[in-house]
ROMAR-229528 format. One record per residue: x, y, z of N, C-alpha, C, O, CB in turn; residue in three letters. Coordinates in steps of 0.2 Angstrom, whole numbers, padded with zeros to 4 digits, always signed. Glycine has a CB too. Example, Ala and Ser with C-alpha at 12.3 -4.5 7.8 and 13.67 -1.06 7.14 Angstrom:
<vexfis>
+0066-0028+0039+0062-0022+0039+0066-0016+0039+0071-0017+0042+0057-0022+0045ALA +0064-0011+0035+0068-0005+0036+0064+0000+0039+0067+0006+0040+0070-0003+0029SER 
</vexfis>
This chain:
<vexfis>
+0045+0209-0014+0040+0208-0009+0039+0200-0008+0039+0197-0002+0033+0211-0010UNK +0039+0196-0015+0037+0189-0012+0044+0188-0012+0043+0187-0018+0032+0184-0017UNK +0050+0187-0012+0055+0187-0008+0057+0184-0001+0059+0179+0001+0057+0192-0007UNK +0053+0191+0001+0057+0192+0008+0051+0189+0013+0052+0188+0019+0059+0202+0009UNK +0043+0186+0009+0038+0183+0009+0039+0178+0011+0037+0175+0017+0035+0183+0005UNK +0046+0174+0005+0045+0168+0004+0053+0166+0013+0053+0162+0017+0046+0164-0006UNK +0057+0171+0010+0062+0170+0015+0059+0170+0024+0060+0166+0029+0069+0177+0013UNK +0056+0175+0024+0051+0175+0031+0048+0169+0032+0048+0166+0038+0045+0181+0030UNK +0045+0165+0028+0040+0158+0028+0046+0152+0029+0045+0147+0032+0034+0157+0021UNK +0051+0153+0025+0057+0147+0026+0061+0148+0033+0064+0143+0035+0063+0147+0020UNK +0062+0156+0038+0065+0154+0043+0061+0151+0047+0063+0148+0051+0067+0158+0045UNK +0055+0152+0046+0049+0151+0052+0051+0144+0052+0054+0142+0056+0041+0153+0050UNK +0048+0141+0045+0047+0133+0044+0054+0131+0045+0054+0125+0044+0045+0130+0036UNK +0058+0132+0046+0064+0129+0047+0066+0125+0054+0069+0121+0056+0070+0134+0044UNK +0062+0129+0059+0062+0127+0065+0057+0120+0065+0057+0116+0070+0059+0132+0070UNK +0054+0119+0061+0050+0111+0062+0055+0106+0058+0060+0106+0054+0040+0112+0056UNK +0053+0101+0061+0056+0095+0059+0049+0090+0056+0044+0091+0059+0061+0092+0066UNK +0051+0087+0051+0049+0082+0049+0051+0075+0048+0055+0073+0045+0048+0084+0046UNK +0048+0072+0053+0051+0064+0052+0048+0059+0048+0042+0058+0046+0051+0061+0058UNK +0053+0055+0047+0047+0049+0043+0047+0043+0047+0050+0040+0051+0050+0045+0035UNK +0040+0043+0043+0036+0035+0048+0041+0029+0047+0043+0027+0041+0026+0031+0043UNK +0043+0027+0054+0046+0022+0054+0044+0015+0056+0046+0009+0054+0050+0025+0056UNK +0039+0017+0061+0032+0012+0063+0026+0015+0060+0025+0021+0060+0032+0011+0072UNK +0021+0010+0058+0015+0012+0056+0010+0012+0062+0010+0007+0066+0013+0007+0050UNK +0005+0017+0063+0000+0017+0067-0004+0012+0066-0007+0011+0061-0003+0023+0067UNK -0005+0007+0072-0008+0000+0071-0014+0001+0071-0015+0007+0073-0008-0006+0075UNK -0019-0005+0070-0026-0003+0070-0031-0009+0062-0029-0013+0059-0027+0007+0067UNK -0037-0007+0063-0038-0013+0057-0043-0007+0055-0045-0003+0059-0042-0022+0058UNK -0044-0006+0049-0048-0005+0046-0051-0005+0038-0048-0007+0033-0047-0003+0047UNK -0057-0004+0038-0063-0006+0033-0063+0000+0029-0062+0005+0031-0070-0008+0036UNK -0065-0002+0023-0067+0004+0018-0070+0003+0010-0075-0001+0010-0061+0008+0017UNK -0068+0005+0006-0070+0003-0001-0064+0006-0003-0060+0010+0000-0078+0005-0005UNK -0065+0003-0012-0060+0005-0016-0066+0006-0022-0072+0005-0021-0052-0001-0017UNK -0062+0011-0028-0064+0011-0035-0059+0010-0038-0053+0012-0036-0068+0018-0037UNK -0061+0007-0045-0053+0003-0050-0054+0006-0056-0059+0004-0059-0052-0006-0051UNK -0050+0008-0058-0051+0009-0068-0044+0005-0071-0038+0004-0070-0051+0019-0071UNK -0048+0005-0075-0042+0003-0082-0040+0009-0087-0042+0015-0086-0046-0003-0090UNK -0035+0007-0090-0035+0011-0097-0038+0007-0101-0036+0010-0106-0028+0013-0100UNK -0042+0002-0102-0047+0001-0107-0053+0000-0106-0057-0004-0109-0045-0003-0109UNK -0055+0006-0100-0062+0008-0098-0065+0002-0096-0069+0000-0100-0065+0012-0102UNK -0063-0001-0091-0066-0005-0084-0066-0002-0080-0062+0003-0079-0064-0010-0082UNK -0069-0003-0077-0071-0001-0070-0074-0006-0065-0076-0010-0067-0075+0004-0070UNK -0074-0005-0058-0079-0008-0052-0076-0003-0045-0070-0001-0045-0078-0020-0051UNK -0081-0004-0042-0081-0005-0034-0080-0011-0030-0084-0016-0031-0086-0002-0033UNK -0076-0011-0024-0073-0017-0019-0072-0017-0013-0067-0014-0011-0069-0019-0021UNK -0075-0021-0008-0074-0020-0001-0066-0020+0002-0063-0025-0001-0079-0025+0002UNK -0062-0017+0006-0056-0018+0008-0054-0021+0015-0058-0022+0019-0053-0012+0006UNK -0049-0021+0016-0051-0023+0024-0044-0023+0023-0041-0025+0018-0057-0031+0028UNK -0040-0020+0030-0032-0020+0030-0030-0021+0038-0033-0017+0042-0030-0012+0027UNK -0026-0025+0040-0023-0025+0047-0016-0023+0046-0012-0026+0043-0024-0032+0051UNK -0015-0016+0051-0008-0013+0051-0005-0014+0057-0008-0012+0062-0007-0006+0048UNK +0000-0017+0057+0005-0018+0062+0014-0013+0062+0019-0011+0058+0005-0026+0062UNK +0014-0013+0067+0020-0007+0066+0027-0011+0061+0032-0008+0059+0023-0006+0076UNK +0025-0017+0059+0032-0018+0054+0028-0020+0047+0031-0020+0042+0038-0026+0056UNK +0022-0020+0046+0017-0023+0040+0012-0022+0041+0009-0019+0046+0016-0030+0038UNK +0008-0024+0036+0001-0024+0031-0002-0029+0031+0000-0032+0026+0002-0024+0024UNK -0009-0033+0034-0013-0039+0030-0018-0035+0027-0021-0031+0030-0016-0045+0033UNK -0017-0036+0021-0023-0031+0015-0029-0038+0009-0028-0042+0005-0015-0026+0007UNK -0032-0037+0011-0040-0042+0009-0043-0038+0005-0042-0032+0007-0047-0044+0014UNK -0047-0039-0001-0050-0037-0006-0055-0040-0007-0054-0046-0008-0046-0037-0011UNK -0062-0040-0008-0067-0043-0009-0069-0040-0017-0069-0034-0018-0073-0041-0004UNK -0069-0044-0023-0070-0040-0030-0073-0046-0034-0073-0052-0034-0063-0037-0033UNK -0076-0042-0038-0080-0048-0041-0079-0055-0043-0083-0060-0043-0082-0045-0046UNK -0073-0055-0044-0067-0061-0046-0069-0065-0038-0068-0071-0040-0057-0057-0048UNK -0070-0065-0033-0068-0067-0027-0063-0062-0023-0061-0057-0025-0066-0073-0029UNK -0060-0068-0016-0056-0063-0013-0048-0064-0015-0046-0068-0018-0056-0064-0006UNK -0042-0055-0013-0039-0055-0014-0034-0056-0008-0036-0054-0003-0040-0052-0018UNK -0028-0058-0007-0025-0057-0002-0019-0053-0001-0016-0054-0007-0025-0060+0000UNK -0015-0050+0003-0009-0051+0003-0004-0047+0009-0006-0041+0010-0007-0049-0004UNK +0001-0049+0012+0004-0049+0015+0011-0045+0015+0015-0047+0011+0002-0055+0015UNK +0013-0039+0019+0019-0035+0016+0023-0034+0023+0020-0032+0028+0017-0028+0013UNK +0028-0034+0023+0032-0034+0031+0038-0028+0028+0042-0030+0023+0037-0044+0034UNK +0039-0024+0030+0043-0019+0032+0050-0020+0034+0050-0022+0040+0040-0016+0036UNK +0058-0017+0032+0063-0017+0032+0064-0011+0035+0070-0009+0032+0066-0018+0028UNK +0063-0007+0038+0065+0002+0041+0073+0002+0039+0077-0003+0041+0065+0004+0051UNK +0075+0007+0035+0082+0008+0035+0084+0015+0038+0083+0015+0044+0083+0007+0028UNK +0088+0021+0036+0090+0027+0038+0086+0030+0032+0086+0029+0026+0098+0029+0039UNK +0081+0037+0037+0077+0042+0033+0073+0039+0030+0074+0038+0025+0079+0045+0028UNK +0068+0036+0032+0062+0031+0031+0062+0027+0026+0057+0023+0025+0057+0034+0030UNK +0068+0026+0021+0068+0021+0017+0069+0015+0020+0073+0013+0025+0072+0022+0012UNK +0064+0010+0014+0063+0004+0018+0063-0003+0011+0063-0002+0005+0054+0006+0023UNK +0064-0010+0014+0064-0012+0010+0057-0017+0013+0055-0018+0019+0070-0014+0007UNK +0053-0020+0007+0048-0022+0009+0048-0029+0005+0050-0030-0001+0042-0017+0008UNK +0045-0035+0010+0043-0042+0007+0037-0044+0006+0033-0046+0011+0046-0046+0011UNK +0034-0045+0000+0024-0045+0001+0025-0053-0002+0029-0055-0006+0018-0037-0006UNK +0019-0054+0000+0016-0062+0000+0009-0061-0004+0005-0057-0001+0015-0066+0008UNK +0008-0063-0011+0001-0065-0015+0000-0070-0012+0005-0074-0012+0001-0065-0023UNK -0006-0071-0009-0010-0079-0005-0013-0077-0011-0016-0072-0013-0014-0079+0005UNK -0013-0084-0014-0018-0087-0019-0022-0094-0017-0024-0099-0021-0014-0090-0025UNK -0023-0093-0013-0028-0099-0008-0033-0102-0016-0032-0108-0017-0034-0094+0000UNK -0036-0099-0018-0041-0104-0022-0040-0103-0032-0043-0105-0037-0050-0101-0017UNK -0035-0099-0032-0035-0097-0038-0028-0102-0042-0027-0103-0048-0035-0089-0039UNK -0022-0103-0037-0015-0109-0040-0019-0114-0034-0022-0113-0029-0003-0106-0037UNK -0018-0118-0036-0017-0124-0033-0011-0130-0035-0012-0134-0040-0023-0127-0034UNK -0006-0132-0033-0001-0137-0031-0004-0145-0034-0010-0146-0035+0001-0136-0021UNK -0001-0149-0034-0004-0156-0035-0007-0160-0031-0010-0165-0032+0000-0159-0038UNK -0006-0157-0025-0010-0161-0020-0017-0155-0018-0021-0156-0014-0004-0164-0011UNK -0019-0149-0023-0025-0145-0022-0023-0142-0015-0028-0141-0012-0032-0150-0023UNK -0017-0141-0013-0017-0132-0008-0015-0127-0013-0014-0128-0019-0008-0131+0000UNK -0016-0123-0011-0015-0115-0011-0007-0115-0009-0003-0117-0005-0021-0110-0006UNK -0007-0109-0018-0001-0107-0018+0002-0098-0014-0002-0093-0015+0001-0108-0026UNK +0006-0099-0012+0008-0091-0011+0013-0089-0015+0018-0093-0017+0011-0089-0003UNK +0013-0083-0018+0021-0080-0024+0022-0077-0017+0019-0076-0012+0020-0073-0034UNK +0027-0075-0020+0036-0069-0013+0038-0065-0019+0041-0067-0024+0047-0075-0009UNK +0036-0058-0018+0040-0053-0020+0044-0048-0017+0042-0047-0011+0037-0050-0022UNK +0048-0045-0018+0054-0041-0016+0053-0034-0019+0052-0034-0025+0061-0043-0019UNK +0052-0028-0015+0054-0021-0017+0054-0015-0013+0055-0016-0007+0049-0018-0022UNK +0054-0009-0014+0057-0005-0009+0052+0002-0009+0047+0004-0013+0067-0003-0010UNK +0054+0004-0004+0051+0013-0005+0052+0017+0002+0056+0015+0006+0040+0014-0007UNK +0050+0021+0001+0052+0026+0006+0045+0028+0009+0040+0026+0007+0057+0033+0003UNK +0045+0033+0015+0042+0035+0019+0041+0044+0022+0046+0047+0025+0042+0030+0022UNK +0036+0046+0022+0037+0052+0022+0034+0054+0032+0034+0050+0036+0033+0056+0015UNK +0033+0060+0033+0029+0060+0039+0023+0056+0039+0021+0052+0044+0029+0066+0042UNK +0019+0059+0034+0011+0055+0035+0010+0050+0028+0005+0046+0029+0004+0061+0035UNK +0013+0050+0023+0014+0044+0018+0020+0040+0016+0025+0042+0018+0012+0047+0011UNK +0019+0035+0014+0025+0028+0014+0021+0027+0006+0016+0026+0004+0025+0020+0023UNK +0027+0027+0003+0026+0024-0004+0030+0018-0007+0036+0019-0009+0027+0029-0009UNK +0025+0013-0009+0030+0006-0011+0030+0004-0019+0025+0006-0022+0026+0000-0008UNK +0033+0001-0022+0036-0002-0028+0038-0009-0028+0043-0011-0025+0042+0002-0029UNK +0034-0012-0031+0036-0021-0030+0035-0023-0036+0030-0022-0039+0030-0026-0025UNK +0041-0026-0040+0042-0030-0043+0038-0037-0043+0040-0041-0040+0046-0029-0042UNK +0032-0039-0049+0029-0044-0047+0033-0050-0053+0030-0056-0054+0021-0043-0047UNK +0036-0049-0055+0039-0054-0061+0040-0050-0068+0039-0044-0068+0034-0060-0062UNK +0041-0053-0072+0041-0051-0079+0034-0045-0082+0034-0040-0084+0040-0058-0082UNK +0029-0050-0080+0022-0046-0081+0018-0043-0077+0012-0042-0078+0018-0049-0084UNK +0022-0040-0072+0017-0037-0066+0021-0030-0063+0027-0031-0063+0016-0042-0059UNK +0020-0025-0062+0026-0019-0057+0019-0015-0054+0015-0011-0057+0032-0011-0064UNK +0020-0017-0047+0016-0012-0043+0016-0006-0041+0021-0005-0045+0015-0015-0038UNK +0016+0000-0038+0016+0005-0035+0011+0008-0033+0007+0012-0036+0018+0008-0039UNK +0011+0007-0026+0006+0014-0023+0009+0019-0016+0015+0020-0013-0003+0009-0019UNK +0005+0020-0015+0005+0025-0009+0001+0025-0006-0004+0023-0009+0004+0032-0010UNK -0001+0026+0001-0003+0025+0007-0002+0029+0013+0003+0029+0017-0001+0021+0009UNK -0008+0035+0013-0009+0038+0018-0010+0037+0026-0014+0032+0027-0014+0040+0015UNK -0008+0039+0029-0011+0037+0035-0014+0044+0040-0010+0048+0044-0004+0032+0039UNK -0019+0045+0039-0023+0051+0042-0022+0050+0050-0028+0050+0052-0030+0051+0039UNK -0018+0048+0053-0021+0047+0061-0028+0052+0064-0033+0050+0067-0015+0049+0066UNK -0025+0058+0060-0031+0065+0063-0037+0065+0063-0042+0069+0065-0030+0072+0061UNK -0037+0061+0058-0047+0059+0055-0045+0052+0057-0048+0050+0052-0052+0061+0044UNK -0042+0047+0059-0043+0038+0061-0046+0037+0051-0052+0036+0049-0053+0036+0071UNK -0040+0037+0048-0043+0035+0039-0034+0033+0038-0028+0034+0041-0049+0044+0031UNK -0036+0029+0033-0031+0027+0028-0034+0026+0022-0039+0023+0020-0027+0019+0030UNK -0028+0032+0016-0030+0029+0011-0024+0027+0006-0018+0026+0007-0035+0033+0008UNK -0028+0025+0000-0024+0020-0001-0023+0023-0011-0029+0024-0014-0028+0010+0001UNK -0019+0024-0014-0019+0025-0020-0012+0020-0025-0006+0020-0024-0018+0033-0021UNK -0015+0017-0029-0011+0014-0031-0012+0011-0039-0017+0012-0042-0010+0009-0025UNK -0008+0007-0042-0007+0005-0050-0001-0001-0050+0004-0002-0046-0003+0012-0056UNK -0006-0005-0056-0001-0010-0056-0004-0009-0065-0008-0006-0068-0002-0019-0049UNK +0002-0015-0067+0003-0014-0074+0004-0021-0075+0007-0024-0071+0010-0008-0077UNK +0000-0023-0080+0002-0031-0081+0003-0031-0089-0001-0027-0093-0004-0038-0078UNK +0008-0034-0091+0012-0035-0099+0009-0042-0099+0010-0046-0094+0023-0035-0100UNK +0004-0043-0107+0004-0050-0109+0011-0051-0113+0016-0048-0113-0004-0050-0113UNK +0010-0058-0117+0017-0060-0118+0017-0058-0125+0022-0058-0128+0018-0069-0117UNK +0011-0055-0128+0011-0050-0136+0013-0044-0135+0013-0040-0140+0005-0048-0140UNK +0016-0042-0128+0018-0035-0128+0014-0030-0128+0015-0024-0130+0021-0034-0133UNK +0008-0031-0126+0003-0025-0123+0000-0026-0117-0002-0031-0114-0001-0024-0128UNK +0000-0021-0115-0003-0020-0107-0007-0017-0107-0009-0013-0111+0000-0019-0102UNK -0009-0017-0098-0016-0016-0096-0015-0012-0089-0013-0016-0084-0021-0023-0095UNK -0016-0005-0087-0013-0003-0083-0020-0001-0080-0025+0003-0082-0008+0002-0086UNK -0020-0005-0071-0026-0002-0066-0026+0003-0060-0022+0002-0055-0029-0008-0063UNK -0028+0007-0060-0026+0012-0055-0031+0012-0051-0036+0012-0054-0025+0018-0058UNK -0032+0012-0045-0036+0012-0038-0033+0018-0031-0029+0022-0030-0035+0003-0035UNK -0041+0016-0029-0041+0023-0023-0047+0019-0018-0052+0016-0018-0043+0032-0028UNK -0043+0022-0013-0046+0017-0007-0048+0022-0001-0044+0027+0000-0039+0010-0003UNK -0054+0021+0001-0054+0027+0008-0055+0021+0015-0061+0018+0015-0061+0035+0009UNK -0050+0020+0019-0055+0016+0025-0052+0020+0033-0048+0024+0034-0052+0004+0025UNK -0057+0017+0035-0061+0019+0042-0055+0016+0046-0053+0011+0044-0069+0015+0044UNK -0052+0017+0053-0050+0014+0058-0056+0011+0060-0061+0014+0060-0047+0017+0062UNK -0056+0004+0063-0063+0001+0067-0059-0001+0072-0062-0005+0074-0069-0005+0063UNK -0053-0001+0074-0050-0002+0081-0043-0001+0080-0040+0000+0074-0052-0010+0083UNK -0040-0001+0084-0032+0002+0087-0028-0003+0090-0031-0007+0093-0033+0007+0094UNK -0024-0003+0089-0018-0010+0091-0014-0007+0094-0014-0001+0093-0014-0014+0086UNK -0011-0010+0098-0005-0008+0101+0000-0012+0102-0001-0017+0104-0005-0006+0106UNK +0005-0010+0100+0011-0012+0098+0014-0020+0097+0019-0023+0100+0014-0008+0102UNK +0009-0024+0092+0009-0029+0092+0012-0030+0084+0011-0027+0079+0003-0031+0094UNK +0016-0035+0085+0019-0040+0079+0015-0045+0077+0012-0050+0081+0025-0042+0080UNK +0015-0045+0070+0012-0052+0067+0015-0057+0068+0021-0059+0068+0011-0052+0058UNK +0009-0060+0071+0011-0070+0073+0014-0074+0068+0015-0080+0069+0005-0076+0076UNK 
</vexfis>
C-alpha cells in the first residue's frame, strides 16, 4: 500500500518542475535577529538588508555598534553560485591616515527554488555559513546562519543566528551603483 502510495505521489510530482533562484526578489527589508554562542551568550539586534537581483547590503545594529557587509552574486548552471562579500569596517580598522578599512572574501553556494545557501571563507580564524529564505508569499526574508572564529590557542567560539525581516518596499530590477 505505501508503495504504490508513494509511486502514485512521484508520478504526480514529477510533472512539477523546480527551479533555482537565479535572481533574488529585490526589495529592502527590516527585522531583528537572536544570536547564541556555545558559551551561552546571547543578545537581540536590529537588521536591515537591501536585495538586488545580483546581491546583498546587510546592516546589523548590536550592542558592539554597527555591522556591515556587502555580497555580489556569480549565477552559474543549477543555481550554483560563486559569491564576493565585503566586511566594511568603517570605525573598528583604521589605516594610518584614520579611514576605514574593508576585508574581501571569496566563497560559493548554491541555491534552491526558495533558499540560496552561502559559505565564505573569512581567513584563517573565521568560516561563515548561512541560509536565506526568501518567502515572497508572506513579503519576509529569513535569515539562519553560523560563523566559527579559531583564536590562535586553538579554541573557538561558534555563533549561530536567526533573522525574521519584513519587506518595507519592492525594487525593480535594479543593480548596485
Amino acid at each position: 500500500m505505501k508503495t504504490a502510495l508513494l509511486l502514485a505521489l512521484f508520478s504526480i510530482s514529477s510533472f512539477a518542475t523546480y527551479e533555482p533562484i537565479t535572481e533574488f526578489p529585490e526589495g529592502n527589508y527590516l527585522g531583528m535577529g537572536h544570536y547564541y554562542t556555545d558559551n551561552d551568550q546571547e543578545g537581540y539586534y536590529a537588521s536591515y538588508a537591501e536585495v538586488y537581483y545580483d546581491g546583498w547590503e546587510l546592516y546589523y545594529g548590536r550592542e558592539y555598534g554597527l555591522a556591515a557587509f556587502s555580497l555580489s552574486f556569480d549565477f552559474a548552471n543549477n543555481g550554483f553560485f560563486k559569491v564576493n562579500m565585503v566586511e566594511h569596517l568603517n570605525h573598528k580598522a583604521q589605516d594610518h591616515n584614520g579611514q576605514g578599512q574593508d576585508k574581501y572574501y571569496e566563497g560559493e553556494g548554491y541555491c534552491g527554488s526558495v533558499q540560496c545557501h552561502v559559505s565564505v571563507d573569512m581567513g584563517s580564524d573565521r568560516k561563515l555559513e548561512e541560509t536565506v529564505s526568501f518567502a515572497t508569499w508572506e513579503n519576509k526574508l529569513y535569515r539562519l546562519g553560523s560563523l566559527r572564529k579559531t583564536f590562535a590557542n586553538g579554541h573557538s567560539v561558534i555563533t549561530k543566528w536567526e533573522e525574521k525581516m519584513d519587506l518595507m518596499t519592492a525594487n525593480g530590477n535594479n543593480k548596485r551603483d
